[in-house]
C-alpha positions in Angstrom: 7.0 -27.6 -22.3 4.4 -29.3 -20.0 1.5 -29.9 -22.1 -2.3 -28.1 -20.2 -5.6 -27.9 -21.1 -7.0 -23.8 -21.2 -8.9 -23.4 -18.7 -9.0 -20.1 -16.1 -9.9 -17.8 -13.1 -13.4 -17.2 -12.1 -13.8 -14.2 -10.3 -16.4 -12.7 -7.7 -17.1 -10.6 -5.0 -15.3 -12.7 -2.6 -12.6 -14.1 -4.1 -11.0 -16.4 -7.2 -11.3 -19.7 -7.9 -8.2 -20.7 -10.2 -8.3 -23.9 -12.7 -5.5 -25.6 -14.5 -6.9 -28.5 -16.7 -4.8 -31.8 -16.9 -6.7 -34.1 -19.0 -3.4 -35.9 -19.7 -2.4 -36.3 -15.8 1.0 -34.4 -17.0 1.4 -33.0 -13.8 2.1 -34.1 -10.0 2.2 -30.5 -8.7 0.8 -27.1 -9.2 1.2 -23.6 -7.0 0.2 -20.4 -7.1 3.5 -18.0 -7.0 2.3 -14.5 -5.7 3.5 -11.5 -3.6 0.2 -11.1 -1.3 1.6 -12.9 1.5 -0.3 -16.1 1.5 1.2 -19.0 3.3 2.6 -21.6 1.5 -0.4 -23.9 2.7 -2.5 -21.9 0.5 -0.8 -21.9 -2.6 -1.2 -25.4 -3.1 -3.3 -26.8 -5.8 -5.7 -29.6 -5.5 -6.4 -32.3 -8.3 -9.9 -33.1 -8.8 -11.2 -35.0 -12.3 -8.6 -33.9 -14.6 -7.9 -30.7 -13.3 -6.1 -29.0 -10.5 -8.0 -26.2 -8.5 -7.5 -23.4 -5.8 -9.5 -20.9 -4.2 -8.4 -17.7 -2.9 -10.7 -15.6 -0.9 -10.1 -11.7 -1.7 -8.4 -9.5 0.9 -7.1 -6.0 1.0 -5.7 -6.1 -2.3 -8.6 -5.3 -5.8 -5.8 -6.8 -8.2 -3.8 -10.2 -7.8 -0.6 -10.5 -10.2 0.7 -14.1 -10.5 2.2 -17.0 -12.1 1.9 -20.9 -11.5 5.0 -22.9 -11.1 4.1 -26.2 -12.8 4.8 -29.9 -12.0 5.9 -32.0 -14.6 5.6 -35.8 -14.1 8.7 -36.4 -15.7 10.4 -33.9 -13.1 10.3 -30.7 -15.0 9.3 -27.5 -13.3 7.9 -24.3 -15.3 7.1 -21.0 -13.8 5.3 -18.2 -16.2 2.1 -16.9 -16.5 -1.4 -18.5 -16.7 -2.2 -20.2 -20.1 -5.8 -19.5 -19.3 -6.1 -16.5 -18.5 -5.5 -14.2 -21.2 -5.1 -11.0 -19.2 -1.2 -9.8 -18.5 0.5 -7.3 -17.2 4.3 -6.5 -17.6 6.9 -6.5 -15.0 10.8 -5.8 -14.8 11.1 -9.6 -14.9 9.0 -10.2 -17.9 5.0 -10.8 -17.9 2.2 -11.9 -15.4 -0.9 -12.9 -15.2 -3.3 -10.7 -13.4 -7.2 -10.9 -12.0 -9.0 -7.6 -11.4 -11.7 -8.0 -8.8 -15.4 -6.3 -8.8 -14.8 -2.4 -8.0 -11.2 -2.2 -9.6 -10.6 0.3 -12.3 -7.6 1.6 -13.9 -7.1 5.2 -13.3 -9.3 7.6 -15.3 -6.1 9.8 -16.3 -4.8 7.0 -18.9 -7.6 7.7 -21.3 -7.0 11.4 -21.6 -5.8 13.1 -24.0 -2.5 15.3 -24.1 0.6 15.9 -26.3 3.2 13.5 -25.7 6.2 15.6 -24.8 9.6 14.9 -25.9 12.8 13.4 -24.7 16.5 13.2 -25.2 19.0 10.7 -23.8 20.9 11.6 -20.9 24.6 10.2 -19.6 27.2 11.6 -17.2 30.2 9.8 -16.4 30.4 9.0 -12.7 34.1 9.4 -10.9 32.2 8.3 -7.4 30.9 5.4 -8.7 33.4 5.0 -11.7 30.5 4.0 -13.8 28.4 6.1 -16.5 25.1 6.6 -15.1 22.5 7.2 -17.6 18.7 8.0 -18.7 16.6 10.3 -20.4 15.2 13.7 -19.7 11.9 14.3 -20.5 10.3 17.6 -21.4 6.7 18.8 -21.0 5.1 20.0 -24.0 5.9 23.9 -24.6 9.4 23.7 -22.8 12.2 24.9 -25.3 15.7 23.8 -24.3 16.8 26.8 -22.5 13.6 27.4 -20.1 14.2 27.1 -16.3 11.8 24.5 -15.1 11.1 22.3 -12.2 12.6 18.9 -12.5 11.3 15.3 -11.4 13.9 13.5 -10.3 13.1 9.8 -10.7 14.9 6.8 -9.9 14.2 3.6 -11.7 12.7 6.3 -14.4 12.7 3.9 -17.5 10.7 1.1 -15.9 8.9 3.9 -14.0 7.7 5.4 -17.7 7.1 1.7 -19.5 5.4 -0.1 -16.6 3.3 3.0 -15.1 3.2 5.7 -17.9 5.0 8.5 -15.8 5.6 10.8 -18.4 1.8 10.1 -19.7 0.5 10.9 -16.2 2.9 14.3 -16.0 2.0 15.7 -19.8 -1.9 15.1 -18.8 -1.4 16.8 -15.7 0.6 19.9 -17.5 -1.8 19.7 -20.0 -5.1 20.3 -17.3 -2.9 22.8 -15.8 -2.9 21.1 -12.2 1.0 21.2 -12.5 3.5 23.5 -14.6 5.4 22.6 -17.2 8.3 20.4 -15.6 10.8 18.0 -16.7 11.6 14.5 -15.5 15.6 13.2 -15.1 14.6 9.2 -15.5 17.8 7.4 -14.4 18.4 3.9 -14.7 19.1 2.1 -12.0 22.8 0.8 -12.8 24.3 -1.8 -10.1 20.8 -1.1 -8.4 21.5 -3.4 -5.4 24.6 -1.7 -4.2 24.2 1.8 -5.4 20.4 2.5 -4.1 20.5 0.6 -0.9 22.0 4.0 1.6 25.3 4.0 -0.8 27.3 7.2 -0.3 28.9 7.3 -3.5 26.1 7.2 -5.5 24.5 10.0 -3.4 27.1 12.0 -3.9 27.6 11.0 -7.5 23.6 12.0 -7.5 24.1 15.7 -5.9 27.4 16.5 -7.4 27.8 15.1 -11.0 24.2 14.2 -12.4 22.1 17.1 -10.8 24.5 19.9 -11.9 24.1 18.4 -15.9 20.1 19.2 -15.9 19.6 23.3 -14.7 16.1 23.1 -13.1 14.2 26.3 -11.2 13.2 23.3 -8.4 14.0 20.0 -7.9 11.7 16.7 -6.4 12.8 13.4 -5.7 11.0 10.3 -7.0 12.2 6.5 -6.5 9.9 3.6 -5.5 11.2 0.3 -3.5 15.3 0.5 -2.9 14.8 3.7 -5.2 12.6 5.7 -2.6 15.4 4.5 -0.3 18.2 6.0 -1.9 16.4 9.3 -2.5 15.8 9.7 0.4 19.4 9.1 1.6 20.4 11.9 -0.9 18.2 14.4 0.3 19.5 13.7 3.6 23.2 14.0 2.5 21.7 17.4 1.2 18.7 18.6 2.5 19.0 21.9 0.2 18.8 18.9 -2.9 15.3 18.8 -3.3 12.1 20.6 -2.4 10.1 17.4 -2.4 10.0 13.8 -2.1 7.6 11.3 -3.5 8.8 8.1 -2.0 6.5 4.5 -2.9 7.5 1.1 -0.8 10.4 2.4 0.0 12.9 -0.5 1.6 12.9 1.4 5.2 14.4 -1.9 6.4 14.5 -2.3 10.0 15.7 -5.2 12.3 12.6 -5.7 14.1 10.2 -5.5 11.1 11.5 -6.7 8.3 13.7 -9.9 9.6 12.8 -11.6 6.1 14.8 -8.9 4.4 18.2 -10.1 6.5 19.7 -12.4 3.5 19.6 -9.2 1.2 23.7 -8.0 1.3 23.2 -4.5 2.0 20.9 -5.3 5.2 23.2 -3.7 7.8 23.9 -0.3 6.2 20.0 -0.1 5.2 19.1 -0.9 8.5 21.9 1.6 10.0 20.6 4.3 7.9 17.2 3.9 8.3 17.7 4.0 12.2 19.5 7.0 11.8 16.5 8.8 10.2 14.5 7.8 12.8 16.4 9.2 15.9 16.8 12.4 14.2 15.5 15.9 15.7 13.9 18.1 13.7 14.7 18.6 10.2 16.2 22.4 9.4 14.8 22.5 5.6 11.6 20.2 6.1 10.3 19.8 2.4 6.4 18.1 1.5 6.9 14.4 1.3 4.4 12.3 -0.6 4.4 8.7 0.4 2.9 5.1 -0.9 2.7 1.8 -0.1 0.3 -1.4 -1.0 -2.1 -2.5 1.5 -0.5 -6.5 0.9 3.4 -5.4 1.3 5.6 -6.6 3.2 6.9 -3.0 3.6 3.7 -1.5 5.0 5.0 -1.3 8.2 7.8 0.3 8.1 6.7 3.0 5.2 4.3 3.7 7.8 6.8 3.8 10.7 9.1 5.7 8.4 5.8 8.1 7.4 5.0 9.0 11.1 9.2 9.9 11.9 9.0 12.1 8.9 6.3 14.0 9.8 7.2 14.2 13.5 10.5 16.0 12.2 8.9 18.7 10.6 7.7 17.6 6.8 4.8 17.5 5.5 3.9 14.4 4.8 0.8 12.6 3.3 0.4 8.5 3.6 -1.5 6.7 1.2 -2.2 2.8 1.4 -2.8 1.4 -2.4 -4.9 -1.6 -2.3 -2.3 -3.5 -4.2 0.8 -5.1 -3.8 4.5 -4.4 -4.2 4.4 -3.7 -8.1 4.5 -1.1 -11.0 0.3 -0.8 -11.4 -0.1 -0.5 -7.8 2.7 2.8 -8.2 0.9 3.9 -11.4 -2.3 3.7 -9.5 -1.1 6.0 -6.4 0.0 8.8 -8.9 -3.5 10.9 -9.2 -4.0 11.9 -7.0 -1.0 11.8 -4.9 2.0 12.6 -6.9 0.1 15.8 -8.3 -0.6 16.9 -4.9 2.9 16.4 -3.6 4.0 18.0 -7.1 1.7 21.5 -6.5 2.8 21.1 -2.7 6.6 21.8 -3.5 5.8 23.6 -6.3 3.6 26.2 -4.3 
């Protein structure tokens, strides 16, 4: 392990000034790895008196999550979080460091109070995908077993709960009676790349052979990234699916805006479908459609492309830029209050 000295971010209005200490000139090399879109120019430490230093000047984002990747001067290379800064935040790829700038605070929902709810494991066996796919279903407090209820659908649900409290958000929102009680189908992802990126057989292993296991009064489609993707490509394989659709950075690849996306195997058929969306007349069974996105994404355009074709077919749908990036605290942090109003809109 390349040996540093602690040292940390200092953070102001206007932007952070980042510090690695090398008092034992272990290291030749030292970048910033982030997902805010600076060029690589500005990612580059500079070494000044037994340290290396960088300064970022803040943009539209009020949280940065990062790593460094780490030099050695016998040729090693490290990439992980900040030894110096003590604040992390956890990701599907493990821990990050994060700086919070002046004006940032987490939502006020994740210090109230409300009972828990409960969940059992969920698993179907797939004959589209020949594959199990599998989850939980989570109950509301006050649901018995055999109560009809609405029902979140949500792909990527366990990450979804662990890295952005779903369930927590949902019981507090039953609980101030903004929402009824509900239930939430959290499905992992499986062979995410291929089976969320527009793949028919998992659609239809979606409507026809996980849907049917979980009875529901109503039914509202969640996913976030490739998730938001292939939910919506279900409810387009069956409009009558779902009453709603709360869709965050969704991958609405196309050619012209998201060339950098080209090396990802599934490009064409995103691209194919997402074109077919768009030169679609106007939708028979329009349902509310809540959408997200971070103000630093890569994906802002085309969710907003994506957002404006929507509503010109016929949903109602509501836009919201998160001043974030593509993660799980900027998704957690478009929930209130923009889930519960796409929630009470199908709901209604």
């Amino acid at each position: 392990m390349i040996q540093t000295g602690l040292a940390g971010p200092v953070v102001d209005e206007r932007g952070v000034g980042f510090i690695v200490a090398d008092p034992g000139l272990a290291l030749r090399r030292v970048r910033l790895v982030q997902e805010i879109g600076l060029p690589a120019r500005a990612v580059e430490f500079a070494r000044a008196d037994g340290r290396w230093l960088l300064r970022i000047e803040r943009g539209p984002a009020d949280r940065l999550e990062y790593m460094l990747e780490l030099h050695g001067r016998d040729g090693s290379v490290e990439v992980g979080p900040d030894p110096g800064n003590p604040h992390r935040v956890g990701g599907v790829f493990g821990d990050k460091s994060v700086v919070e700038f002046p004006g940032y605070a987490p939502p006020a929902w994740l210090s109230a109070a409300a009972p828990p709810g409960r969940s059992a494991p969920f698993s179907v066996r797939s004959e589209h995908l020949r594959a199990p796919v599998t989850g939980s279903v989570w109950a509301a407090p006050g649901l018995d077993t055999g109560d009809l209820a609405p029902l979140l659908v949500v792909h990527d649900g366990p990450e979804y709960d662990r890295l952005a409290e779903l369930t927590r958000f949902l019981a507090v929102c039953v609980a101030d009676g903004a929402v009824p009680p509900l239930r939430a189908l959290l499905l992992q992802p499986g062979e995410r790349n291929r089976w969320y990126a527009a793949e028919p057989a998992y659609s239809r292993a979606l409507l026809e052979e996980v849907l049917p296991r979980v009875p529901a009064s109503r039914r509202i489609g969640m996913g976030t990234s490739l998730g938001a993707l292939a939910m919506l490509h279900a409810y387009r394989h069956d409009p009558a699916s779902f009453g709603g659709l709360f869709l965050q950075s969704g991958s609405f690849f196309t050619a012209k805006l998201d060339p950098q996306e080209r090396r990802f195997p599934r490009f064409a058929e995103i691209t194919r479908f997402v074109a077919g969306v768009h030169k679609a007349g106007v939708a028979a069974r329009p349902v509310p459609v809540g959408m997200t996105c971070g103000s630093v994404e890569e994906n802002l355009a085309c969710n907003r492309l994506m957002a404006a074709r929507l509503s010109a077919q016929g949903h109602e749908v509501a836009f919201h830029v998160v001043r974030d990036a593509h993660n799980y605290t900027s998704w957690r942090d478009g929930f209130d209050p923009n889930l519960q109003a796409l929630l009470h809109a199908a709901l209604r």
